[in-house]
C-alpha positions in Angstrom: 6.9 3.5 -43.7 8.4 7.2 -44.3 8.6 6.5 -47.8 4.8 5.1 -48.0 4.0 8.7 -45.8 5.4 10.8 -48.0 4.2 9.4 -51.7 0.4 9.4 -49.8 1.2 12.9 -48.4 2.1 13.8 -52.0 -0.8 11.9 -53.3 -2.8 13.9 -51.4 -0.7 17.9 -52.3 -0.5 18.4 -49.1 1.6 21.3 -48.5 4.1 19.9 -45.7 5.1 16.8 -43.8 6.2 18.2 -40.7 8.4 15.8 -38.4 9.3 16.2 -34.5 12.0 15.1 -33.2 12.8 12.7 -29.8 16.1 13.0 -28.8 15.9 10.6 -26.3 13.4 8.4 -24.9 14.5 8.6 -21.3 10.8 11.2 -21.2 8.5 8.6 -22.5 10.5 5.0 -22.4 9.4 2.5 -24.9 5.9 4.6 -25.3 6.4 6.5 -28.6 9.4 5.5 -30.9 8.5 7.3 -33.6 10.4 10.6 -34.1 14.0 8.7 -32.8 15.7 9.5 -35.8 17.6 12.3 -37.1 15.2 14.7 -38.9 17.0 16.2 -41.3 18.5 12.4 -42.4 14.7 11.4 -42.9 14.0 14.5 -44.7 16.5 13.6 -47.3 15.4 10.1 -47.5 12.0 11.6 -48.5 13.0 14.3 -50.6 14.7 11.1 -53.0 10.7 9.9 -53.1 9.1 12.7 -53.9 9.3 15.5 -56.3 6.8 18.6 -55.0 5.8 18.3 -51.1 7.5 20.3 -48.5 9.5 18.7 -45.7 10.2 20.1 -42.6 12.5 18.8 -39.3 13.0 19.6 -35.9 16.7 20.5 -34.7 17.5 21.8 -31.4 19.2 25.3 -30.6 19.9 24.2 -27.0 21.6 20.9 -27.7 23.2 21.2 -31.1 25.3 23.7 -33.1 24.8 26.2 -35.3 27.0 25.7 -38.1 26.5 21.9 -37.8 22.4 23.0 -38.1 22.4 24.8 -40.8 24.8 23.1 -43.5 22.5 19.7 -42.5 19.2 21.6 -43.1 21.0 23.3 -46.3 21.8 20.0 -47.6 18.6 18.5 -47.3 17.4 21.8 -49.3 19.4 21.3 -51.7 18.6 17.3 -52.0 15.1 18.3 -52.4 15.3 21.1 -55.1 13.9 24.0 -52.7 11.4 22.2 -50.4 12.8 22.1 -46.8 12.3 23.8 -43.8 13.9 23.6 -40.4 11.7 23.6 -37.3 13.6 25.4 -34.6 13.1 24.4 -30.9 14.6 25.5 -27.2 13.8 21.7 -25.9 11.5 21.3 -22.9 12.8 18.0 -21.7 15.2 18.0 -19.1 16.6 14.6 -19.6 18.3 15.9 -23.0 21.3 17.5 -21.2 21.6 13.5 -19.7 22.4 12.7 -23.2 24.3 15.1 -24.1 26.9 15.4 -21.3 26.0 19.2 -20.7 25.2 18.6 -16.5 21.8 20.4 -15.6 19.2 21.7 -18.4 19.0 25.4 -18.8 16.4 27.6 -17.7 13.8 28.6 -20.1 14.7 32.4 -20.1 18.6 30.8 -21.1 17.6 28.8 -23.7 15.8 31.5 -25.4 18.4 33.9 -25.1 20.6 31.0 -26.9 18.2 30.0 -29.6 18.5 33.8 -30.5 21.5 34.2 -31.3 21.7 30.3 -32.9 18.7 31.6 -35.0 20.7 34.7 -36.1 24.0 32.5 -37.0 21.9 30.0 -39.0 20.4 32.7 -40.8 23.7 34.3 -41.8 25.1 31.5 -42.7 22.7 30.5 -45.4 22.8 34.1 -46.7 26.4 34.0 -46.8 26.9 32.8 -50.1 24.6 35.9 -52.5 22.0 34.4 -54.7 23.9 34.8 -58.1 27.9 33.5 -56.4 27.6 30.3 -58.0 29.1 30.7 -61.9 29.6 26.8 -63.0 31.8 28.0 -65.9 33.7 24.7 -67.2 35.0 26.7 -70.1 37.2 28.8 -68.4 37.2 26.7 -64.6 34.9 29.4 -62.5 33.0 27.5 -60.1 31.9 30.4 -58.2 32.5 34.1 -57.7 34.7 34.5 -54.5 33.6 38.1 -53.6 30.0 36.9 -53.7 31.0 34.6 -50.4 31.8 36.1 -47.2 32.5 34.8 -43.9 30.2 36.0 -41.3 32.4 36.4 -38.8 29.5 35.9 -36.0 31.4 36.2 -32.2 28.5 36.1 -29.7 28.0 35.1 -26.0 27.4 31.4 -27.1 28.8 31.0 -30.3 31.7 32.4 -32.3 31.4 31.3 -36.1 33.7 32.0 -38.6 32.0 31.0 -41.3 30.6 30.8 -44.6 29.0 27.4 -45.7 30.6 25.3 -48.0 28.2 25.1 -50.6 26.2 27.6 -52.5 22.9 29.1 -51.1 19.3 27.6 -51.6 17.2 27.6 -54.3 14.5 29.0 -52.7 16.5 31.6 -50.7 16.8 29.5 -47.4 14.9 26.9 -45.6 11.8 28.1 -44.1 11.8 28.4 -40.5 9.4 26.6 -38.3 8.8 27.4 -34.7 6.6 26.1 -32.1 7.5 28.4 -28.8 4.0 30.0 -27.3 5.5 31.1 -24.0 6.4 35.0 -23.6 9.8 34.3 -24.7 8.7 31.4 -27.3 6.0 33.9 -28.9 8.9 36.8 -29.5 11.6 34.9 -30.8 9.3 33.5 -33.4 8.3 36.6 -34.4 11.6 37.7 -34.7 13.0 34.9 -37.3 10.3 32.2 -37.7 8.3 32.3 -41.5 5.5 29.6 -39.5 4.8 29.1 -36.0 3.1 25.6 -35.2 0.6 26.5 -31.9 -2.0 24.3 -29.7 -4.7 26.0 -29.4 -8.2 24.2 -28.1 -10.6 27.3 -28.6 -11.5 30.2 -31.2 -10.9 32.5 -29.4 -7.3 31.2 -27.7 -6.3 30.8 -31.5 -7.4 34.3 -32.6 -5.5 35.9 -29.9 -2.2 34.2 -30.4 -2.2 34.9 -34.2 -3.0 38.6 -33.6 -0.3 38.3 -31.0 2.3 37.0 -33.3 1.5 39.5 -36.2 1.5 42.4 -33.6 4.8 41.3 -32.3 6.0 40.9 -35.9 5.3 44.2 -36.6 7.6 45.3 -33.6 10.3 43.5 -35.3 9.7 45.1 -38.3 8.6 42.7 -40.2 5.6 42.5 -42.1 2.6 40.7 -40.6 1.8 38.4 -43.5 5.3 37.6 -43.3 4.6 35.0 -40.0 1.8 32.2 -41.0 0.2 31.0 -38.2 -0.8 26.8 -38.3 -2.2 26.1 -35.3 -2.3 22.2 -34.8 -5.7 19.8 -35.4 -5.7 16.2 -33.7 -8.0 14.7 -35.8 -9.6 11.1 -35.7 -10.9 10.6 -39.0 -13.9 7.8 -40.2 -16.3 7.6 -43.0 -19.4 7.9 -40.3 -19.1 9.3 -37.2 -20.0 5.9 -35.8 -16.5 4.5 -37.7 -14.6 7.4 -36.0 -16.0 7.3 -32.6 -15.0 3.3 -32.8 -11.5 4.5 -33.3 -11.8 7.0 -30.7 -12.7 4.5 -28.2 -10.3 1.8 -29.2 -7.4 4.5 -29.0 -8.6 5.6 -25.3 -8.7 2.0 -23.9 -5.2 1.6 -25.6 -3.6 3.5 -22.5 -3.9 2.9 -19.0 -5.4 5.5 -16.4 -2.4 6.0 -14.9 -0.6 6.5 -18.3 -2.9 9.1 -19.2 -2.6 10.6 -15.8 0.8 11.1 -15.8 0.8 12.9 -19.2 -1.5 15.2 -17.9 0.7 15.8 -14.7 3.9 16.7 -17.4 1.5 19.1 -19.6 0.3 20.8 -16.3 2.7 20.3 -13.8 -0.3 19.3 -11.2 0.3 15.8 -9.3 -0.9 13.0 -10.9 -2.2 12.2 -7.3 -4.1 15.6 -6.8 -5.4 14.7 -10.7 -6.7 11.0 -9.6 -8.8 13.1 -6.5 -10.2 15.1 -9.3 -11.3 12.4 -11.6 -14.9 13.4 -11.7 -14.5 16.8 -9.9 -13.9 20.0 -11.6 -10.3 20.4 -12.8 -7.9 21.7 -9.8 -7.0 25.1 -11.0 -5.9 25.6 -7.7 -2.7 23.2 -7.6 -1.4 24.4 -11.2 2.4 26.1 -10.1 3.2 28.9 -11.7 4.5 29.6 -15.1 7.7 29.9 -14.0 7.5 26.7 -11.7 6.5 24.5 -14.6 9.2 26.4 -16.5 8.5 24.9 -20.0 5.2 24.0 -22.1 3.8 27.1 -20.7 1.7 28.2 -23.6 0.7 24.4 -24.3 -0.6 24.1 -20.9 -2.2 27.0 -21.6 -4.6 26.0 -24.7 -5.7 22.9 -22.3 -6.8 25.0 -19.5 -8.6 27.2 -21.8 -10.7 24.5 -22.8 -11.1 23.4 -19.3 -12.5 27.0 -18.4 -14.9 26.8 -21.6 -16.3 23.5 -21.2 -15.9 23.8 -17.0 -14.6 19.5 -17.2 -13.9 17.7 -14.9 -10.7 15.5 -15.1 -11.9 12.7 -16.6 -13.6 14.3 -19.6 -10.7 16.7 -20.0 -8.6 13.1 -20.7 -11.0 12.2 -23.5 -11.5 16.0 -24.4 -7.8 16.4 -25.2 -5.6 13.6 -25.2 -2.9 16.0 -26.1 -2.7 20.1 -25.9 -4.3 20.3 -29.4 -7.6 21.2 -30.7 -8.6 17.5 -30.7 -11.7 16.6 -33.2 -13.5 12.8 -33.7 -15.6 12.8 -36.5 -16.2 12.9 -40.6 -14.2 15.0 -42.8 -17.0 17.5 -43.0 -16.9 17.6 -39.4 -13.0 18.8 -39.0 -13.9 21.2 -42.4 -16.8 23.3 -40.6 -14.2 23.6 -37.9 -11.1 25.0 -40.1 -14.1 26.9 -42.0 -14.8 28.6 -38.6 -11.3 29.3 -37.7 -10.6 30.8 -41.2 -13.6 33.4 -41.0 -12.7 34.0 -37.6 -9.0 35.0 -38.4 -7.6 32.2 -36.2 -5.4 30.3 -38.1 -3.5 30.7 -41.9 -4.0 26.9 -42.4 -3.7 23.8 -39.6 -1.1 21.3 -38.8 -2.8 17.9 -38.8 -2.4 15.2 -36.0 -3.0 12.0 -37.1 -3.9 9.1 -34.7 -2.0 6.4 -36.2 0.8 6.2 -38.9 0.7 5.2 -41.3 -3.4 5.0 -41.6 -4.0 8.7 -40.3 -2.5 9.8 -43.2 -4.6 7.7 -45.6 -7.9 9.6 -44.2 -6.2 13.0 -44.3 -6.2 12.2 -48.1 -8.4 9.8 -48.7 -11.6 11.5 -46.5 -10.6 15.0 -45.4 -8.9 16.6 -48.7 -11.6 15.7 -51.3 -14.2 17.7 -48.5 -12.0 20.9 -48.7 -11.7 20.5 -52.5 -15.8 20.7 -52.9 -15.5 23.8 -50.3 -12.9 25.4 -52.4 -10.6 25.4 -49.4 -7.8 23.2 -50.8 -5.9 23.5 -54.0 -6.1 20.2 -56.6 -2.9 20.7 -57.6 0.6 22.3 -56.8 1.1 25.7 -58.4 4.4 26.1 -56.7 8.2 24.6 -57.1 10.1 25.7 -53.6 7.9 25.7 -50.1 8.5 29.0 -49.3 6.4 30.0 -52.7 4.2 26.9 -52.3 3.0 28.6 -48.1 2.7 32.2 -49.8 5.7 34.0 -47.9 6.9 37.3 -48.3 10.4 37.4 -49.9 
């Protein structure tokens, strides 16, 4: 299936195939397999199938190594001629440090402060060999210039790396960094090394606010703004007619139980799934939310549904087929989910959109098959690739 995905993804010059990662099923159970395997392994097997579309993983800073991080996301880069990206994250899920052997998860505010300083090792690390070190000179056996390779010597309050990486550095400079953190914390660290931050945002105006947010907070890191790109996720459920799509809608909703949907909702807002049941057809409990720093991750998630509650004042039971997830969630025909990335665009909400697809492999299909030709005829989408490595190809800033 991952190799069909990626030659329709291609098919279709789509920019990116962006993959999460599960690192253990002990949150969900047997509910949602798909994201089990190693990212940057799948990445690779990709890259052998393809030729022009970027591919981007999930690693965590919280439950892996640096070093270990960035020579597997470097080798996928290299693999794929220039076209991967790394998608950083602090890990919500508690149950991780079960599988890892680590005793209790870390607080929020500690995982930050650790994905900082993993952030800033990775980085050094694939900028420890310069641009021009490699030589390749068979004639006279120079495989690389030594005092273009440095250690980086990195000793920290988490890590103490030695360095450099084995091999030489990225065509394209470095893998892109994604990020997906819109908490206080989350927000500033990705404004301090991420290239694109991945967001949920239900409304205009939530999504205009983050992304002048994470440009101001850019700024403060002196960085240029345009140097962050800002692709807020789309939950699409594509048809031909919107008839087609509402069928799929519907079949989707009765695919999960009540209760299965209730206790989603109860992780993404950290209200009880028996205060949520009271509240079926009553307006949505604002009242029983805890805190931010009760619920102590998904903060900014949780935050794009309750917007959306506030807009449309639902009740629990419409904010369940509202937003099955914490993303801007659209059923309709491909000129239906254009008029809405037209909207964002003019309103300076978004840089582009990560697409959620309802089903794999078939959400996919409609992406390219339905939605792409729309944004072609709007002049929205590019026919074909004008760029080699996926930095170039999302229009960073060196």
């Amino acid at each position: 299936m991952y190799a069909a995905i990626a030659r329709k993804a291609e098919e279709g010059k789509l920019h990116v195939l962006f993959l999460a990662e599960q690192i253990t099923s002990l949150e969900a159970g047997a509910a949602r397999p798909c994201g089990a395997m190693d990212t940057a392994a799948v990445l690779s097997f990709m890259a052998a199938v393809t030729s022009r579309i970027g591919l981007v993983g999930t690693a965590s800073t919280t439950y892996s190594q640096p070093y270990d991080v960035a020579r597997r996301f470097a080798t996928a880069d290299h693999l794929s001629k220039g076209r991967v990206g790394w998608n950083a994250v602090t890990t919500a899920h508690a149950v991780a440090a079960q599988m890892y052997g680590t005793g209790s998860h870390p607080e929020a505010l500690e995982r930050y402060s650790r994905g900082d300083e993993f952030l800033d090792v990775v980085i050094k690390l694939w900028e420890s060999w310069e641009q021009d070190a490699l030589v390749g000179d068979k004639q006279n056996a120079v495989f690389a210039d030594a005092s273009k390779i440095h250690a980086i010597n990195h000793s920290g309050e988490n890590f103490s790396v030695r360095g450099p990486l084995p091999f030489m550095r990225s065509r394209q400079g470095r893998p892109v960094i994604f990020h997906a953190g819109s908490s206080p914390a989350g927000r500033d660290q990705a404004a301090r090394f991420a290239d694109v931050v991945f967001t949920a945002q239900h409304t205009t105006d939530g999504a205009k606010a983050f992304r002048a947010d994470l440009r101001r907070r850019a700024e403060g890191h002196g960085r240029h703004p345009d140097s962050i790109k800002i692709l807020p996720g789309m939950n699409v459920i594509l048809g031909e007619t919107v008839e087609v799509a509402k069928r799929k809608k519907h079949a989707l909703d009765n695919a999960l139980t009540l209760d299965q949907l209730l206790d989603a909702m109860a992780r993404r807002t950290g209200i009880s799934v028996a205060i949520l049941r009271d509240h079926l057809d009553r307006p949505f409990p604002h009242a029983a939310m805890p805190s931010d720093e009760e619920l102590k991750n998904g903060v900014g998630w949780r935050q794009s549904i309750i917007d959306l509650v506030v807009a449309e004042n639902l009740t629990v039971r419409e904010l369940l087929t509202r937003a099955p997830s914490a993303h801007h969630h659209l059923v309709g025909t491909a000129a239906t989910v254009a008029d809405a990335m037209e909207e964002r665009l003019a309103a300076q909400a978004a840089d582009g959109f990560t697409m959620m697809v309802d089903m794999l492999p078939e959400g996919v299909d409609d992406i390219v098959n339905l939605l792409v030709p729309e944004l072609q005829r709007r002049g929205l989408f590019h026919t074909e690739y004008s760029h080699r490595y996926l930095r170039d190809m999302l229009g960073l800033r060196p």
